[in-house]
Backbone and ligand atoms as CSV (ligand in chain L), in Angstrom:
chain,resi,resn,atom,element,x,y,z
A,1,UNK,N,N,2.527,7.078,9.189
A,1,UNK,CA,C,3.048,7.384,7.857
A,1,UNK,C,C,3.200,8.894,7.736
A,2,UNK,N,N,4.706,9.545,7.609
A,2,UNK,CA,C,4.450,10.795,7.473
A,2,UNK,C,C,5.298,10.925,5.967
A,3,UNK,N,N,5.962,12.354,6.011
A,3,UNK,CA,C,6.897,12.786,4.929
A,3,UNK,C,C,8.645,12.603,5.125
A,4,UNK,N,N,8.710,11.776,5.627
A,4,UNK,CA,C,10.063,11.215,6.403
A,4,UNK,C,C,11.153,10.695,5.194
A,5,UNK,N,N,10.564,10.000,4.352
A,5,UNK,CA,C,11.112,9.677,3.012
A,5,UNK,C,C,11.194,10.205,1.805
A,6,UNK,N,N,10.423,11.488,1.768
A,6,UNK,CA,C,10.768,12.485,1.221
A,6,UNK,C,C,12.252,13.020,0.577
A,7,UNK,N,N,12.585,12.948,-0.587
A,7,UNK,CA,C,13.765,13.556,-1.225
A,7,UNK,C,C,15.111,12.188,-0.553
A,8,UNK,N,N,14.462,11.005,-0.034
A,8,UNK,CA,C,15.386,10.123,-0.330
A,8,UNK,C,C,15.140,8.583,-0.827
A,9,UNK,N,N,14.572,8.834,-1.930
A,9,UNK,CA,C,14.178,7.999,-2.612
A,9,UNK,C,C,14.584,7.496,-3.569
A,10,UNK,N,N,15.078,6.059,-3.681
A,10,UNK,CA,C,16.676,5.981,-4.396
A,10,UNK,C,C,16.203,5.762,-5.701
A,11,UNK,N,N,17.046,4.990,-6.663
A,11,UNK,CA,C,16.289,4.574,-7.988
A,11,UNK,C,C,16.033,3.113,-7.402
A,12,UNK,N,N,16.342,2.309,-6.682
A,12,UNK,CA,C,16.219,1.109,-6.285
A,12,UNK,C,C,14.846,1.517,-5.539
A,13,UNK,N,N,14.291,2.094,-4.904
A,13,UNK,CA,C,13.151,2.373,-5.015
A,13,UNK,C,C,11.668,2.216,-5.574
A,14,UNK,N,N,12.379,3.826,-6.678
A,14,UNK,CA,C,11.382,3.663,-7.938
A,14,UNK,C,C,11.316,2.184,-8.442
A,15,UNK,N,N,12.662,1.157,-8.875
A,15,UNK,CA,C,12.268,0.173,-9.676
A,15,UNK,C,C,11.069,-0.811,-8.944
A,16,UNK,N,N,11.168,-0.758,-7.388
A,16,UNK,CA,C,10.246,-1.531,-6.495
A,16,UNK,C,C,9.074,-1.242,-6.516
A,17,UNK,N,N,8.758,0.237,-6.518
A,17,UNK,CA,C,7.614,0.685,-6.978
A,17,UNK,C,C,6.914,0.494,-7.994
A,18,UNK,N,N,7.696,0.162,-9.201
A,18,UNK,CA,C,6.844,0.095,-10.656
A,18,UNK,C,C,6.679,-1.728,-10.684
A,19,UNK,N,N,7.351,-2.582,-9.757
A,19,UNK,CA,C,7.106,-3.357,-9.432
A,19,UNK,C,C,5.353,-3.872,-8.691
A,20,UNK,N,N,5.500,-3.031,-7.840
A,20,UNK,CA,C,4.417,-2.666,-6.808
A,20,UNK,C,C,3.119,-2.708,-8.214
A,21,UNK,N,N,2.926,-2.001,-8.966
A,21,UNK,CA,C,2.017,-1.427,-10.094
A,21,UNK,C,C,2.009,-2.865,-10.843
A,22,UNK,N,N,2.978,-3.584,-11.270
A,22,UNK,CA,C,2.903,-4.362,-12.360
A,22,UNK,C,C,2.188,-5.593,-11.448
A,23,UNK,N,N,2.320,-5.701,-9.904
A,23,UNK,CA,C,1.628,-6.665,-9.821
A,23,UNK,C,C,0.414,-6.057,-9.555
A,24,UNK,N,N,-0.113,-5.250,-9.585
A,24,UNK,CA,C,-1.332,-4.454,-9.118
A,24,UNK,C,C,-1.662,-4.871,-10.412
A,25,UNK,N,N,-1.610,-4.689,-11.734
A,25,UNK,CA,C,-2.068,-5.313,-12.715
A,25,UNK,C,C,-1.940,-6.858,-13.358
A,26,UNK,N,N,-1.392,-7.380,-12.427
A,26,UNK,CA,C,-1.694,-9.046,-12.125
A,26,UNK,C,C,-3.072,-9.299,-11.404
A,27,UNK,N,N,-3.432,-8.126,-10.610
A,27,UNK,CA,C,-4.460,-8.582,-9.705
A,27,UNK,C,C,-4.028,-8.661,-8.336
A,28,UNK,N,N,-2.715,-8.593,-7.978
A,28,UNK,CA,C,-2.189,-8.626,-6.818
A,28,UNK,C,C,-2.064,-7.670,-6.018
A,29,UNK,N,N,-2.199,-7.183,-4.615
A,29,UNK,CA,C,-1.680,-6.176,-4.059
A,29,UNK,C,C,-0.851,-6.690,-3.150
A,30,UNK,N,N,0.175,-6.304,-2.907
A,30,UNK,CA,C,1.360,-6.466,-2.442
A,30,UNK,C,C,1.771,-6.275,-1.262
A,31,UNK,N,N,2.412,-6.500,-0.208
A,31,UNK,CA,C,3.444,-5.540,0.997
A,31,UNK,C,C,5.094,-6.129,0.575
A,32,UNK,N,N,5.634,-5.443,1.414
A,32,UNK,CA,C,6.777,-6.563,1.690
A,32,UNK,C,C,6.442,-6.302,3.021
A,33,UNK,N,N,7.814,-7.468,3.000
A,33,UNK,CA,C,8.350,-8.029,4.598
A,33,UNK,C,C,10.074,-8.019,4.573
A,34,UNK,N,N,10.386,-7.410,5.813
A,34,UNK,CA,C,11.723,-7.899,6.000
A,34,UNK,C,C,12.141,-8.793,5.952
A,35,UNK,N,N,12.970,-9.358,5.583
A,35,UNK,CA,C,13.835,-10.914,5.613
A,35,UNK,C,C,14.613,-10.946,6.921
A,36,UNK,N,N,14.472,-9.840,7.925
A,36,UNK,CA,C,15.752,-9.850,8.737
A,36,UNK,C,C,14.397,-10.471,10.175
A,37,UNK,N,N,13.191,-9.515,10.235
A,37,UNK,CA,C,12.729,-9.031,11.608
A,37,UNK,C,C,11.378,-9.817,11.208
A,38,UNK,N,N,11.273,-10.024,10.047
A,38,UNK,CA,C,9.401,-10.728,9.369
A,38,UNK,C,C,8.506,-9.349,9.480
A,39,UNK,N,N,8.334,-8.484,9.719
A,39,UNK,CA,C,7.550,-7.468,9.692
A,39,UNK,C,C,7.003,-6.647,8.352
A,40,UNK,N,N,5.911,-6.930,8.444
A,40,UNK,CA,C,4.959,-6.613,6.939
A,40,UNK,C,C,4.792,-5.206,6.544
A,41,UNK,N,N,5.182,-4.649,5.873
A,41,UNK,CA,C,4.663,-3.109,5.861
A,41,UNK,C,C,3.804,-3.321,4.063
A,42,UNK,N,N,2.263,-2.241,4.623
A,42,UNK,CA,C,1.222,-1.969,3.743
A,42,UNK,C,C,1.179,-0.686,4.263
A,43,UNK,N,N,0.979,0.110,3.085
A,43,UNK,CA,C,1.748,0.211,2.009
A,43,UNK,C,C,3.233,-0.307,1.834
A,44,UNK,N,N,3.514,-0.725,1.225
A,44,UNK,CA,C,4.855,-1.772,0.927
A,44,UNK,C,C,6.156,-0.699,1.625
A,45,UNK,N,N,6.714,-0.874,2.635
A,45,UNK,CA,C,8.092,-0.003,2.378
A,45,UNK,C,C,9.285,-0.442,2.354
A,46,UNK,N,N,10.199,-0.052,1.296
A,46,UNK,CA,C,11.605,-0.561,0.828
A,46,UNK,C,C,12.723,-0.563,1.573
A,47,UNK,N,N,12.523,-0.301,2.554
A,47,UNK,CA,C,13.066,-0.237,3.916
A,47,UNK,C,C,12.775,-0.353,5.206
A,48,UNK,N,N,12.930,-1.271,5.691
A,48,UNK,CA,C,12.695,-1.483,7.536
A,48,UNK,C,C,13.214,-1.070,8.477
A,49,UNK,N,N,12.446,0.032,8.756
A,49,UNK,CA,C,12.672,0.900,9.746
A,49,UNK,C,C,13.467,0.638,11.459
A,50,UNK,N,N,12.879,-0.632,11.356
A,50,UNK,CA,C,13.459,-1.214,12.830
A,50,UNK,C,C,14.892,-1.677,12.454
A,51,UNK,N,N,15.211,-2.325,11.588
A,51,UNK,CA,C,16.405,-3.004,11.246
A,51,UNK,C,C,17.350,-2.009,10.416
A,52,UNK,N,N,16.647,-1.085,9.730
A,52,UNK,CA,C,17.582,-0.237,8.662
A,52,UNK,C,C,18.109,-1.114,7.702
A,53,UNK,N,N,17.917,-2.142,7.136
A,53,UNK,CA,C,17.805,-2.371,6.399
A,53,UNK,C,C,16.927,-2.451,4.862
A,54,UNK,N,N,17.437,-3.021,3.460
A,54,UNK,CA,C,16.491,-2.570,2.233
A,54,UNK,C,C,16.479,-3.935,2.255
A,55,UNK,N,N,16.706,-4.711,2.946
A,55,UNK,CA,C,16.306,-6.216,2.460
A,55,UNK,C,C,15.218,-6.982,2.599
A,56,UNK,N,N,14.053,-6.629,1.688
A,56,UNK,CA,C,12.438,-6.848,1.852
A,56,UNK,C,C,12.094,-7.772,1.129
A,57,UNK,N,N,11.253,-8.651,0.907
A,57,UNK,CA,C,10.509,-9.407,0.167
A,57,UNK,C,C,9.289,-9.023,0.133
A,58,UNK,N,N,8.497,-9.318,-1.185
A,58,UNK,CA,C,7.413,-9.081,-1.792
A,58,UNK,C,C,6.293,-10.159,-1.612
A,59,UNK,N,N,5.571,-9.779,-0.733
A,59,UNK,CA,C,4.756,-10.990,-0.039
A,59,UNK,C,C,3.030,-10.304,-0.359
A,60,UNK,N,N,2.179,-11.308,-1.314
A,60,UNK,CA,C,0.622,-11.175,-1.773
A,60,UNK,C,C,-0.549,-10.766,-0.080
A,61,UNK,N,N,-1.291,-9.625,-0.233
A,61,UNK,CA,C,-1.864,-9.987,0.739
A,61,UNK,C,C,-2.953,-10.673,0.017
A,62,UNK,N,N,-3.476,-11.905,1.108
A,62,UNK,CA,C,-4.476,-12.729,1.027
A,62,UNK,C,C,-5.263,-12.354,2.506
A,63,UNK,N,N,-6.765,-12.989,2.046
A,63,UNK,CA,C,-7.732,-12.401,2.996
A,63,UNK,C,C,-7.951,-11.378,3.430
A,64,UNK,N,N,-8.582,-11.440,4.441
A,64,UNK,CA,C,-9.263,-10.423,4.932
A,64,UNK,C,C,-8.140,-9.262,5.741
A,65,UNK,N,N,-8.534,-8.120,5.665
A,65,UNK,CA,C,-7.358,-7.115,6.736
A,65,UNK,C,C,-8.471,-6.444,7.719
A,66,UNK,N,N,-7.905,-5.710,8.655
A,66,UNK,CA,C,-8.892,-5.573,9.516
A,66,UNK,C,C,-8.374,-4.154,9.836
A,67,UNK,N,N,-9.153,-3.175,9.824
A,67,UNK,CA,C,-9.365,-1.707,9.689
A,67,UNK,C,C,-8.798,-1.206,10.888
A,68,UNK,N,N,-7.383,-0.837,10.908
A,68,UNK,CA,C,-6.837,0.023,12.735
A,68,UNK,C,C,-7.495,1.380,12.376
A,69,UNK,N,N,-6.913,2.455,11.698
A,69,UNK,CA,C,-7.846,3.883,11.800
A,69,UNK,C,C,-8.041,4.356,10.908
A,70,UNK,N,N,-8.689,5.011,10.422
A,70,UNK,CA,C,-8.860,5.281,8.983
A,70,UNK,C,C,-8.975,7.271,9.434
A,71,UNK,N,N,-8.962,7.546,8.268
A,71,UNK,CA,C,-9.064,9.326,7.984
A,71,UNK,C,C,-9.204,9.495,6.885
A,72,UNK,N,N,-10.132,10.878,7.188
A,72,UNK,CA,C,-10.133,11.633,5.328
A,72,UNK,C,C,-9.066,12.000,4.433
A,73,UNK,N,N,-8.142,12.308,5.596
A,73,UNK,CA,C,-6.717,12.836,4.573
A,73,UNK,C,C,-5.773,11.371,4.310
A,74,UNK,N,N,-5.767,11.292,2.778
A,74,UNK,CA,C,-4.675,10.334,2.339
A,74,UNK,C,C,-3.330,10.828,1.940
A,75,UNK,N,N,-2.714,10.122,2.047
A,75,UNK,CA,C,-1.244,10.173,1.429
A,75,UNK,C,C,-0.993,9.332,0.549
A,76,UNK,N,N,-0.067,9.269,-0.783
A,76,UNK,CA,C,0.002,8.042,-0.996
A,76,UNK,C,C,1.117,7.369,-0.326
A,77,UNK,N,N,1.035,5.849,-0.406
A,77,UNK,CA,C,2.398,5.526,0.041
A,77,UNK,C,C,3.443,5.925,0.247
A,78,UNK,N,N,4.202,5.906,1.246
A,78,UNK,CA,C,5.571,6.868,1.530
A,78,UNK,C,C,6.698,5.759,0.611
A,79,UNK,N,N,7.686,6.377,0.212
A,79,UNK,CA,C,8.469,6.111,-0.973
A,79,UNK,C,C,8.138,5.881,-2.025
A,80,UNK,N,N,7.133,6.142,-2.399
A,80,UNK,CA,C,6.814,6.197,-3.565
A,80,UNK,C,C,6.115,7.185,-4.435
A,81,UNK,N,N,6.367,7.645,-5.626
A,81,UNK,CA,C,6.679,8.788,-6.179
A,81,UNK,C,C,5.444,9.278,-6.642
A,82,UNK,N,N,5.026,10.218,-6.624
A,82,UNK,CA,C,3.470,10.595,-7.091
A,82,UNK,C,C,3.060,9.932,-8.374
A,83,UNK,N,N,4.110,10.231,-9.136
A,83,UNK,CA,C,3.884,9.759,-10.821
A,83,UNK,C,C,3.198,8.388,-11.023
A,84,UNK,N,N,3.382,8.068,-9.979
A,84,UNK,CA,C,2.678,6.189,-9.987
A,84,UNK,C,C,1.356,6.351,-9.620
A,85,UNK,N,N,0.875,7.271,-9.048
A,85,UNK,CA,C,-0.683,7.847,-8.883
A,85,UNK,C,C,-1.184,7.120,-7.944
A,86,UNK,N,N,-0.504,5.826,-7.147
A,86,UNK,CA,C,-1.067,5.495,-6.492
A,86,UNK,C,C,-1.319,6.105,-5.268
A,87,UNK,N,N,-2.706,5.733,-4.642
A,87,UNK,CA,C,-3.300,5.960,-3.214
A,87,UNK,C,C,-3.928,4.918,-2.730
A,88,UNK,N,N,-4.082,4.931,-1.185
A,88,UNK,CA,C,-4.750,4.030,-0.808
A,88,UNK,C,C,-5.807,4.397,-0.092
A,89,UNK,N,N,-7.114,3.692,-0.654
A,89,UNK,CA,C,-8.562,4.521,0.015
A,89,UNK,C,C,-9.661,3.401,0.157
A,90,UNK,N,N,-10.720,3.845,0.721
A,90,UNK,CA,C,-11.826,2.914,1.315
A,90,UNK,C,C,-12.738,2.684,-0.029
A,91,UNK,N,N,-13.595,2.183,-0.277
A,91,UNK,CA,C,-14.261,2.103,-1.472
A,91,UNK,C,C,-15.199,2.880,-1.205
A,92,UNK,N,N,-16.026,3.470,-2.291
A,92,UNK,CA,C,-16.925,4.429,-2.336
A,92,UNK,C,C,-18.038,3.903,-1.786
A,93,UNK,N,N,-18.287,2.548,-2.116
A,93,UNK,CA,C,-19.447,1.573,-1.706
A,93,UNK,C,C,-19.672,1.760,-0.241
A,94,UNK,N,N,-18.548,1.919,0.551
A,94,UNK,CA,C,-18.667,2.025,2.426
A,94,UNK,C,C,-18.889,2.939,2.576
A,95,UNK,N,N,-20.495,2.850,3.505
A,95,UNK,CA,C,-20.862,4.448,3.669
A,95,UNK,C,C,-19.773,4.636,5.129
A,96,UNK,N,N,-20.006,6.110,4.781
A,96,UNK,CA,C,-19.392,6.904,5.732
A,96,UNK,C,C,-19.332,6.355,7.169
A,97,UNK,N,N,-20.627,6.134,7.571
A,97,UNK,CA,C,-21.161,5.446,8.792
A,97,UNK,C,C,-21.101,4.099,8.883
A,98,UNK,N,N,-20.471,3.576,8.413
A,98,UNK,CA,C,-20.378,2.033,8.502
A,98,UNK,C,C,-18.654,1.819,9.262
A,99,UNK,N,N,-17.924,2.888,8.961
A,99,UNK,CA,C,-16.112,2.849,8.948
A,99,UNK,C,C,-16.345,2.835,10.255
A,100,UNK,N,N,-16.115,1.506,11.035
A,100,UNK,CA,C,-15.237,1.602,12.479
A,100,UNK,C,C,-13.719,0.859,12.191
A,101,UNK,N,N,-13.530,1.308,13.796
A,101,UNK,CA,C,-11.953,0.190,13.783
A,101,UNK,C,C,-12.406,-1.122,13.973
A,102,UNK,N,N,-11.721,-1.708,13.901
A,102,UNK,CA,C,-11.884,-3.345,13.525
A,102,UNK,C,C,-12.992,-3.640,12.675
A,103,UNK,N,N,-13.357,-3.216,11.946
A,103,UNK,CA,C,-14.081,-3.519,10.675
A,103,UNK,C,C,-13.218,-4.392,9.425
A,104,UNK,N,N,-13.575,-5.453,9.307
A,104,UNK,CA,C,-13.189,-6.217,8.353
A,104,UNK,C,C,-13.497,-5.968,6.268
A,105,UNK,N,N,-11.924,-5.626,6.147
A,105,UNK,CA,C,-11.857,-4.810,4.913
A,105,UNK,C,C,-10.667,-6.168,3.978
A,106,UNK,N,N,-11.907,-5.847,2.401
A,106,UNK,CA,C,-10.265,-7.241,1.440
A,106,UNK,C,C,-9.837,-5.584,0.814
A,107,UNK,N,N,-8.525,-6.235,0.479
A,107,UNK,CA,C,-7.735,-5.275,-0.289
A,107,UNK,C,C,-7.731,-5.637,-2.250
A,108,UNK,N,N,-8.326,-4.569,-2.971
A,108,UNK,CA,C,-8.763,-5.138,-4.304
A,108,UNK,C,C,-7.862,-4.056,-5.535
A,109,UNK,N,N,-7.018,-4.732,-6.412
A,109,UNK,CA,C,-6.649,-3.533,-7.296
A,109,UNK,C,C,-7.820,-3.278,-8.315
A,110,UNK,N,N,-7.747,-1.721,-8.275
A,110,UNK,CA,C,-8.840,-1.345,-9.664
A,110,UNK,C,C,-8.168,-0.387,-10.593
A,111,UNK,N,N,-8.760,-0.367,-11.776
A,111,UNK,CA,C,-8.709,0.151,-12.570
A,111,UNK,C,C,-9.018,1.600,-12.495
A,112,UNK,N,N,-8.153,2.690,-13.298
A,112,UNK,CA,C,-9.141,3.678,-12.847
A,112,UNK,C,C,-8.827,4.623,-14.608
A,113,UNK,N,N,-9.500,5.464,-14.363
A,113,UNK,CA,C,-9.406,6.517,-16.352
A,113,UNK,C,C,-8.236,6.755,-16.351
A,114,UNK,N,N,-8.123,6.693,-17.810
A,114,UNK,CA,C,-6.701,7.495,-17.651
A,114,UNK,C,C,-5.394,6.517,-17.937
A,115,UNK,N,N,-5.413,5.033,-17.572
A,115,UNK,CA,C,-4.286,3.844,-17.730
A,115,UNK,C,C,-4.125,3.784,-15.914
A,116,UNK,N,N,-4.630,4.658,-15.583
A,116,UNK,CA,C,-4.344,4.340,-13.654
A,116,UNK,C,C,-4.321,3.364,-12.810
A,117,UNK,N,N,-3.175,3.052,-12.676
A,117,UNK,CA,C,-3.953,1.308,-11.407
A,117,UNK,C,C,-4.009,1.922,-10.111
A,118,UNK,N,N,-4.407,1.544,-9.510
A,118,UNK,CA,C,-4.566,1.652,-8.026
A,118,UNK,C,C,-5.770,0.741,-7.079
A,119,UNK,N,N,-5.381,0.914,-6.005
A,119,UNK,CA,C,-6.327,-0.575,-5.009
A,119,UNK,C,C,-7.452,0.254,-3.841
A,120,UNK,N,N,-7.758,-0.373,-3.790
A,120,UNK,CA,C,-9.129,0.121,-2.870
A,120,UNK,C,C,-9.428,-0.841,-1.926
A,121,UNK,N,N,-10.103,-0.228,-0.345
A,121,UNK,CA,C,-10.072,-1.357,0.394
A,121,UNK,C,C,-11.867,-1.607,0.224
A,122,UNK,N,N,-12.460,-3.007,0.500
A,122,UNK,CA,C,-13.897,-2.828,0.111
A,122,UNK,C,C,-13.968,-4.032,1.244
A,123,UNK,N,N,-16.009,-3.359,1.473
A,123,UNK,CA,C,-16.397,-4.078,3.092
A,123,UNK,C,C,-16.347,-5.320,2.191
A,124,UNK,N,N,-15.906,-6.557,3.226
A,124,UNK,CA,C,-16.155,-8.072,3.417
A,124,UNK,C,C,-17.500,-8.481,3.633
L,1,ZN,ZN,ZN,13.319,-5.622,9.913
């Protein structure tokens, strides 16, 4: 995930994004998937990189996800606009020393001050 999508971020976008939020306040956290290749992107992206195509579907993650690498420095989701405040981070509850790879993590939306939604990943 870098800054690649940066300054081309359409309004078809943004509307996917505030999408992204409204089910975050269903309780849902989200990816899509291509319709062309099936490939899931979390954080959700509005475009598939392999295919170049915007033709994604909005697919619930269920169960468990399983931890490839984690780092201190976050980003939020690429295409999507700061103003949505979202980030994606480990829960405070996981100590430091517990984070390996393949560590089994659910994905949970929370609440945060302020009217903020955003999701957190927390140990299983
Ligand atoms: Zn694809």
């Amino acid at each position: 995930m870098g800054f690649e999508n940066f300054g081309t971020v359409s309004f078809t976008t943004e509307t996917k994004a505030a999408d992204f939020v409204s089910y975050l306040e269903q309780g849902k956290v989200m990816t899509t998937k291509c319709k062309k290749c099936g490939t899931r992107y979390f954080p959700p992206k509005m475009d598939c990189p392999k295919c170049l195509l915007s033709d994604v579907e909005w697919s619930e993650i269920k169960g468990d996800v399983k931890l490839i690498s984690y780092t201190t420095v976050h980003y939020g989701p690429s295409g999507f606009e700061d103003g949505l405040r979202i980030f994606s981070r480990l829960s405070k509850n996981i100590k430091e020393s517990d984070i390996k790879p393949g560590m089994k993590l659910k994905v949970v939306p929370i609440k945060l001050p302020g009217d903020r939604i955003s999701y957190e990943f927390q140990q299983v």
